[in-house]
MILO-634738 format. One line per 3 residues: number of its first residue (from 1); their letters; for each residue x negated, y negated, z negated of N, C-alpha, C, O. Coordinates in nm, 4 decimals, padded with zeros to 6 digits. Layout:
N
NUM = A = X:Y:Z:X:Y:Z:X:Y:Z:X:Y:Z; ...;
This chain:
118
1 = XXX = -00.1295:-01.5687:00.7195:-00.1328:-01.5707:00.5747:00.0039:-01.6175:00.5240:00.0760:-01.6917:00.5908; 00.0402:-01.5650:00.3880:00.1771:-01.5787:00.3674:00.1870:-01.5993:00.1862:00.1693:-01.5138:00.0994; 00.2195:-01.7356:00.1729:00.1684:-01.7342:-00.0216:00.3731:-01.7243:-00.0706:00.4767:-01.7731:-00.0253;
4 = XXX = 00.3321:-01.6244:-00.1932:00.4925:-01.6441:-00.2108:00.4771:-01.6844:-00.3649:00.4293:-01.6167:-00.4559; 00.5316:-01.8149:-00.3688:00.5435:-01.9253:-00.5008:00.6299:-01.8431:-00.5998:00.7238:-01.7698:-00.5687; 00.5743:-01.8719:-00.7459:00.6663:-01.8069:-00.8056:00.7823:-01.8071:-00.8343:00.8485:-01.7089:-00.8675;
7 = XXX = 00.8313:-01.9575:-00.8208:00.9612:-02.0002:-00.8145:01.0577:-01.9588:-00.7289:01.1800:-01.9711:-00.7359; 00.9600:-01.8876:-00.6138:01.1386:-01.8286:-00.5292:01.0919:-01.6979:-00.5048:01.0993:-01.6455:-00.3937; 01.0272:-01.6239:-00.6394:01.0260:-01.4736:-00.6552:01.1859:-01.4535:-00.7513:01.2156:-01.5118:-00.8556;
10 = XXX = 01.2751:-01.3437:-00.6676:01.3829:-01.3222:-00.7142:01.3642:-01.2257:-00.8722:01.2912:-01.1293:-00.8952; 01.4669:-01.3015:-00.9663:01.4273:-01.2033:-01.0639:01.5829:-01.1393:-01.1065:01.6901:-01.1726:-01.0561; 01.5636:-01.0511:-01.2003:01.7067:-00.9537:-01.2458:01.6824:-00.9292:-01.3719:01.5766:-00.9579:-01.4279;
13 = XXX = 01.7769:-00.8758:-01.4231:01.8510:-00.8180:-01.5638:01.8878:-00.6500:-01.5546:01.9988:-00.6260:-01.5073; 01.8206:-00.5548:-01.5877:01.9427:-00.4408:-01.5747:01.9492:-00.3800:-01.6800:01.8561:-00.3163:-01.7294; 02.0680:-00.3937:-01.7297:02.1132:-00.3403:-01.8491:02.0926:-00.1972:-01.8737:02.0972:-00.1236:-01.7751;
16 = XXX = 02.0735:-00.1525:-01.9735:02.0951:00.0008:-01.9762:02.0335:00.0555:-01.8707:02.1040:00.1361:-01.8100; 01.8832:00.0324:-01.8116:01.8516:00.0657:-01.6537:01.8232:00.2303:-01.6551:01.7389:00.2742:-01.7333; 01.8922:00.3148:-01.5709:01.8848:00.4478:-01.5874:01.9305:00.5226:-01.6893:01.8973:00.6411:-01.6881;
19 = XXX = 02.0267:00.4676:-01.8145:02.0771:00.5350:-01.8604:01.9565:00.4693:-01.9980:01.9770:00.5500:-02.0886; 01.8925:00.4089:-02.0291:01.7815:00.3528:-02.1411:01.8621:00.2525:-02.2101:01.9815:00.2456:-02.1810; 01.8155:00.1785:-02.2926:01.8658:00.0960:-02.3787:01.8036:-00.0063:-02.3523:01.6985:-00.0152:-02.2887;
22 = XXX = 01.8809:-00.1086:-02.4117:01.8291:-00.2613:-02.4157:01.8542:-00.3024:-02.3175:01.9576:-00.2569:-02.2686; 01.7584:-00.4344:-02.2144:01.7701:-00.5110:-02.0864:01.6435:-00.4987:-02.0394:01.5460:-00.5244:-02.1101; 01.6331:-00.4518:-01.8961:01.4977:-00.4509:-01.8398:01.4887:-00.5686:-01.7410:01.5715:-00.5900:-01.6525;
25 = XXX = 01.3652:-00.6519:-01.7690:01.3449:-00.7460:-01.6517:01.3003:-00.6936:-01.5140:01.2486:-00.5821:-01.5204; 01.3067:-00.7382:-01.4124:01.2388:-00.7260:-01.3250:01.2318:-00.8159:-01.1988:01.3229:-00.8444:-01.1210; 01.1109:-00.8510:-01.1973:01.0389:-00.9803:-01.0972:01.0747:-00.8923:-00.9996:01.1283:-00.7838:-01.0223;
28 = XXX = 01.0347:-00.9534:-00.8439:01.0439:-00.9092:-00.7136:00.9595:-00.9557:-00.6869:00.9858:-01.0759:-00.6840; 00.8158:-00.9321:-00.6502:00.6622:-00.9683:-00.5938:00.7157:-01.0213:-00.4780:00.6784:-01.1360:-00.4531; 00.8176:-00.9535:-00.3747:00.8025:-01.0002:-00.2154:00.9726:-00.8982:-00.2084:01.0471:-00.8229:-00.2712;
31 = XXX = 00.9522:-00.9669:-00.0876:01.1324:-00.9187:-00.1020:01.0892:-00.7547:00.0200:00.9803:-00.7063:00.0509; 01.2229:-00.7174:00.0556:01.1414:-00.6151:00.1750:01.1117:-00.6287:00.3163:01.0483:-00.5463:00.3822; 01.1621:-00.7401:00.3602:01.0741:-00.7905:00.4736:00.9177:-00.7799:00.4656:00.8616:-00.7076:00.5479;
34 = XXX = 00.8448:-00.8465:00.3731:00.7481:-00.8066:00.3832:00.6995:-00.6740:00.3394:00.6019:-00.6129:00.3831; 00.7703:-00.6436:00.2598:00.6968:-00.5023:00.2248:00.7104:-00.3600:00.3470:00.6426:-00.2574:00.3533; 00.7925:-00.3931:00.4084:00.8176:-00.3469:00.5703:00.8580:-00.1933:00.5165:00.8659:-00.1662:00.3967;
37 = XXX = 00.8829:-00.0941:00.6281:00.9185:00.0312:00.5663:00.8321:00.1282:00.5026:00.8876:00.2294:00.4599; 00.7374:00.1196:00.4915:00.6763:00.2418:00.3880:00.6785:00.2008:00.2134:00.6281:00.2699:00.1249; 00.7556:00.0618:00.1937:00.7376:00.0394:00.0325:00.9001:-00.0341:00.0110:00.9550:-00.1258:00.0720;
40 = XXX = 00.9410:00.0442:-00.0933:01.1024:00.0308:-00.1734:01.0802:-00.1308:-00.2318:01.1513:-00.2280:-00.2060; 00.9377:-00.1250:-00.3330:00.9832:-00.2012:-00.4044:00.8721:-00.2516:-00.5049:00.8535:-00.1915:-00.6108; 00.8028:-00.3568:-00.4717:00.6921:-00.4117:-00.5514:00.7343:-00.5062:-00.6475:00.7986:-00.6035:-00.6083;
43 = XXX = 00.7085:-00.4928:-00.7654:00.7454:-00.5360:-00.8771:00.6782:-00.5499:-01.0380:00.6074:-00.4597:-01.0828; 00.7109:-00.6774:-01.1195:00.6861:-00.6744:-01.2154:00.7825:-00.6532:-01.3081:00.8726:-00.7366:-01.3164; 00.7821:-00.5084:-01.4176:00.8995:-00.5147:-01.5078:00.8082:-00.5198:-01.6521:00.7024:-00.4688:-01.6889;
46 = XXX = 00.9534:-00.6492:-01.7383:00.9121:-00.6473:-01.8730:01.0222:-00.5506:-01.9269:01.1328:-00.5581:-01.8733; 00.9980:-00.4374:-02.0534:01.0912:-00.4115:-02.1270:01.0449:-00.4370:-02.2755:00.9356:-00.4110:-02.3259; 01.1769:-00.5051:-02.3430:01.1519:-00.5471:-02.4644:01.1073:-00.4579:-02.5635:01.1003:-00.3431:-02.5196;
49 = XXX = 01.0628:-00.4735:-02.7237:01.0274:-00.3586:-02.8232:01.1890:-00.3189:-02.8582:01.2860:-00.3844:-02.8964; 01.1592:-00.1376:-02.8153:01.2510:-00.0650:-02.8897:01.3251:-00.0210:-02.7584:01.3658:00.0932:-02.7370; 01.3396:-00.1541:-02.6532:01.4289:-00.0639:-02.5571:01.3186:00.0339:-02.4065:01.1978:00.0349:-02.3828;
52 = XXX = 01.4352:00.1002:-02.3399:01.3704:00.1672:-02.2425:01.4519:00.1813:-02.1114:01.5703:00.1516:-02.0955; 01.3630:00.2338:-02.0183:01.4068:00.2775:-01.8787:01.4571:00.4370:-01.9244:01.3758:00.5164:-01.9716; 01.5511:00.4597:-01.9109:01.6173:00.6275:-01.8823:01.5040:00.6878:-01.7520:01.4412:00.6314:-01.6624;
55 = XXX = 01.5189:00.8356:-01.7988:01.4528:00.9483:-01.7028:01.5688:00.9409:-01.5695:01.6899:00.9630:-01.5708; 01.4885:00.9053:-01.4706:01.5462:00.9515:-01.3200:01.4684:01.0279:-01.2406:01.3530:01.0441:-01.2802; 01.5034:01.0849:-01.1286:01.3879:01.1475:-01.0718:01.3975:01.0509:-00.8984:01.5035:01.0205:-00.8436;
58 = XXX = 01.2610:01.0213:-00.8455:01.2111:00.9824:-00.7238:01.2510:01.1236:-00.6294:01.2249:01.2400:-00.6598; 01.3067:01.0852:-00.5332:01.3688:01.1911:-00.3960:01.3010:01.1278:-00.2509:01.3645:01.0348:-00.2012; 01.2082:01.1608:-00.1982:01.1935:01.0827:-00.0969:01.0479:00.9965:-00.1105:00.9876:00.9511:-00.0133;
61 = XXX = 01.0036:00.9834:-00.2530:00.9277:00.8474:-00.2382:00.8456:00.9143:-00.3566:00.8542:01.0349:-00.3796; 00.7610:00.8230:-00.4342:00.6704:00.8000:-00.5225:00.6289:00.6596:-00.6180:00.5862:00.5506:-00.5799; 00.6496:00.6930:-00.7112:00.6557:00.5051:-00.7899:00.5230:00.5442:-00.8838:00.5000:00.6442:-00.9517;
64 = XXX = 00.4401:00.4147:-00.8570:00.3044:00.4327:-00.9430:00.3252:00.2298:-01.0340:00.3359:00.1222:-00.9753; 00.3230:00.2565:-01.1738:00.2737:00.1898:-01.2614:00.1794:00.1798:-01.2884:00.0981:00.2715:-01.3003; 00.1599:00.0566:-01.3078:00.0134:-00.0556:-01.3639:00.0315:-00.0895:-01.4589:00.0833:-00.1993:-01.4387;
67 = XXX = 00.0231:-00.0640:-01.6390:00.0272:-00.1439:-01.7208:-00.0349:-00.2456:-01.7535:-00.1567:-00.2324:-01.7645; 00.0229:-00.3752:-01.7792:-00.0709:-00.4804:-01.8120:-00.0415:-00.5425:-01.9544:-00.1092:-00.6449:-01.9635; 00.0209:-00.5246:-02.0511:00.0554:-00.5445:-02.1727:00.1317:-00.4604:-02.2618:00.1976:-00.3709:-02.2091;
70 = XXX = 00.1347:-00.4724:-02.3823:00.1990:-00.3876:-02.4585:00.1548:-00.2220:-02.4722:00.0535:-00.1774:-02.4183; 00.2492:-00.1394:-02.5543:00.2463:-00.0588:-02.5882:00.3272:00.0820:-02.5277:00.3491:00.0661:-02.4076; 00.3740:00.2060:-02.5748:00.4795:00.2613:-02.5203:00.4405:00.4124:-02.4975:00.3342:00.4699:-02.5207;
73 = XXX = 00.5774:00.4663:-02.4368:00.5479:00.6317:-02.4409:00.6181:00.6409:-02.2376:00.6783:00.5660:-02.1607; 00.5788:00.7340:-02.2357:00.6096:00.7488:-02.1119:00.6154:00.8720:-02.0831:00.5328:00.9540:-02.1233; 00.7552:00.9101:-01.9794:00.7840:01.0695:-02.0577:00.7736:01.1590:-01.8842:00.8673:01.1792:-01.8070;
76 = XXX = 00.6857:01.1818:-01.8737:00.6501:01.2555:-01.6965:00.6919:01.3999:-01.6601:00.6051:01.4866:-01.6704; 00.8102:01.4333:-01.6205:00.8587:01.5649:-01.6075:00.8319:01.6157:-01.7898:00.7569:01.6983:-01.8418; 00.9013:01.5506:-01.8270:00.9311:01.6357:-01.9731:00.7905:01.6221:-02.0626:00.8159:01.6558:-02.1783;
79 = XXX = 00.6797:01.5917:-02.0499:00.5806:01.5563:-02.0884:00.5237:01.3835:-02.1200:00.4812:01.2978:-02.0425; 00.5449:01.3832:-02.2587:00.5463:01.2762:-02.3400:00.3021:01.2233:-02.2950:00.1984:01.2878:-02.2796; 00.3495:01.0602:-02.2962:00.2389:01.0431:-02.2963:00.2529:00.8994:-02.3736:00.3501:00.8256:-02.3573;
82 = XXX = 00.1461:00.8706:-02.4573:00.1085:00.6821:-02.5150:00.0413:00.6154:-02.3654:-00.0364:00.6670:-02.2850; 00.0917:00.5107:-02.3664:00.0071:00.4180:-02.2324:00.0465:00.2622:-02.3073:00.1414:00.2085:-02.3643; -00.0911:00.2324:-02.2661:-00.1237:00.0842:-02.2810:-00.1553:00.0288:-02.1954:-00.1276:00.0839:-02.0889;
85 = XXX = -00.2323:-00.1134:-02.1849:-00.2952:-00.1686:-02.1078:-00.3495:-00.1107:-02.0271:-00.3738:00.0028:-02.0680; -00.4088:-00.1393:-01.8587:-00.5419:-00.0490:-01.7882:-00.4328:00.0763:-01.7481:-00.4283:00.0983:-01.6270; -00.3641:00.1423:-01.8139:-00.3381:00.2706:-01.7691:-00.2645:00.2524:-01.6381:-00.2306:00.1417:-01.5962;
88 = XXX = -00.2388:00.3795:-01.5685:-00.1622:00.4125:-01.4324:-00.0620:00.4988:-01.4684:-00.0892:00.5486:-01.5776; 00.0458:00.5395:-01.4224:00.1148:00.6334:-01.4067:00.1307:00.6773:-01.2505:00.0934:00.5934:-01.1685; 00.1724:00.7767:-01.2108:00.2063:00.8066:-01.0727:00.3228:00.9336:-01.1243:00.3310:01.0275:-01.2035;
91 = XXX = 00.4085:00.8570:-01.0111:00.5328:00.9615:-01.0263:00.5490:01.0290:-00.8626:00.6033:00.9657:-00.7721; 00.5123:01.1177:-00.8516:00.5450:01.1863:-00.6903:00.7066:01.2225:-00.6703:00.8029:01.2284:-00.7468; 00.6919:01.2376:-00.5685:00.8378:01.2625:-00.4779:00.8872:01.4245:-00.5672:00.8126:01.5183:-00.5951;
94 = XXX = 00.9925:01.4148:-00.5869:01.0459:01.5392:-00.6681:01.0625:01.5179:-00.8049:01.1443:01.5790:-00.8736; 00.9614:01.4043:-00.8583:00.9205:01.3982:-01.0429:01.0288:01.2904:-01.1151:01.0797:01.1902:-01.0649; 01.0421:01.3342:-01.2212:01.0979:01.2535:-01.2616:01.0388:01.1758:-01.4141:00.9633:01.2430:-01.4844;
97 = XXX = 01.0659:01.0752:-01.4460:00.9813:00.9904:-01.5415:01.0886:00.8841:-01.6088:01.1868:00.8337:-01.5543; 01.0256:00.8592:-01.7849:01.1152:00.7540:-01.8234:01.0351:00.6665:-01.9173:00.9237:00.7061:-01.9517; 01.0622:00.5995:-01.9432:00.9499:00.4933:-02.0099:01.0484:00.3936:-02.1439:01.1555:00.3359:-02.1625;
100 = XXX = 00.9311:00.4251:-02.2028:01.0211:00.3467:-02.3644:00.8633:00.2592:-02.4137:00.7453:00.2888:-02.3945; 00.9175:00.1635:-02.4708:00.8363:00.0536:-02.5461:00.8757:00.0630:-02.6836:00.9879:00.0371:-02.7270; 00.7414:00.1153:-02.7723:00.7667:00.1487:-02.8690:00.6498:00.0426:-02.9657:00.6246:00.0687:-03.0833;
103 = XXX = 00.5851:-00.0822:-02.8886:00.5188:-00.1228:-02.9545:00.5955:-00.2444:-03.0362:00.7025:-00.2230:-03.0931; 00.5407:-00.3547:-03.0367:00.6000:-00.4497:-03.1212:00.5952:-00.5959:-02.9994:00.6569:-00.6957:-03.0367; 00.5512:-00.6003:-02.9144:00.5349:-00.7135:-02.8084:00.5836:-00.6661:-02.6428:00.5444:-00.5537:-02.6115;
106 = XXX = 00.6550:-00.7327:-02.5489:00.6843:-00.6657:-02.4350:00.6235:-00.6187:-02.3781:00.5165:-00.6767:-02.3597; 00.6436:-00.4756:-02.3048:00.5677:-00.3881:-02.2555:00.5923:-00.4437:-02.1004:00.7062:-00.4575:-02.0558; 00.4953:-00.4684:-02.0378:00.4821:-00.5445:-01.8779:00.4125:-00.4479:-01.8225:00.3107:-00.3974:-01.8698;
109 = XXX = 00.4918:-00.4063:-01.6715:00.3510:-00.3334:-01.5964:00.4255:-00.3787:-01.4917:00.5286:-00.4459:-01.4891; 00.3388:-00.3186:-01.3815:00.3873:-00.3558:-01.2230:00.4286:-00.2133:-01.2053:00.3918:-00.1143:-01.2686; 00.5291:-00.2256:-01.0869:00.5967:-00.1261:-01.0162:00.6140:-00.1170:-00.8583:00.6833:-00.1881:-00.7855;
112 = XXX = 00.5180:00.0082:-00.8203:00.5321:00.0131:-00.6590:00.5778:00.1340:-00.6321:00.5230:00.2314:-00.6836; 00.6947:00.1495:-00.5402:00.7773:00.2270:-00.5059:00.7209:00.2790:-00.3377:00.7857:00.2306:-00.2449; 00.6317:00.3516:-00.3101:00.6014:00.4209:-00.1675:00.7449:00.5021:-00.0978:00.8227:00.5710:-00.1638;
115 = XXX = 00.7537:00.4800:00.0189:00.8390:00.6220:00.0458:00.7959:00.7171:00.1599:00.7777:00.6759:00.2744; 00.7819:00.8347:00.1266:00.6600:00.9504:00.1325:00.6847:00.9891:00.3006:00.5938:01.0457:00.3615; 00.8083:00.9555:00.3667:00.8592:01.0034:00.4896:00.8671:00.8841:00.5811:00.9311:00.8963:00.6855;
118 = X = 00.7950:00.7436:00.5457:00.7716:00.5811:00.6425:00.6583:00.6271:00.7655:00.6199:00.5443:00.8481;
């Protein structure tokens, strides 16, 4: 068994992440030792109201979101969607996706990054 305290979960800043606006947070659940090779990257990201993650596309892998607060649009191969709370996204290997917070409180979800060839 292995407990990881929140205090020495690594956290970041990325500006402009993907080409989006504003500053995106992002927690590190577990670093990649544990997440071993079939997972990039388990994570909690906040983005503030108004800013966003830019459209990139996944090569290799698959990133599925968990929303757990806030509001927002989320844009899946060119196809605009509203997601709130409860919702999922799944982005497959090839897709590309971008995410904007368009509500009025930070938009929080989790982020797990698979890679499709581990």
């Amino acid at each position: 068994m292995m407990i990881v305290q929140t205090k020495l979960k690594k956290q970041e800043i990325k500006q402009n992440m993907r080409g989006g606006n504003g500053d995106v947070a992002i927690t590190h659940i577990t670093d990649s030792e544990i997440l071993g090779k079939n997972c990039r990257l388990f994570a909690q990201i906040t983005v503030k109201p108004g800013d966003s993650i830019g459209e990139h596309q996944h090569l290799g892998e698959r990133e599925i979101f968990y929303f757990l607060q806030g509001k927002g649009i989320v844009v899946d191969n060119g196809r605009e969607s509203e997601i709130g709370p409860g919702d999922v996204m799944v982005t497959p290997d090839q897709s590309s996706h971008s995410v904007i917070n368009t509500g009025d409180q930070d938009l929080v979800f989790m982020a797990l990054i698979l890679n499709e060839n581990a």
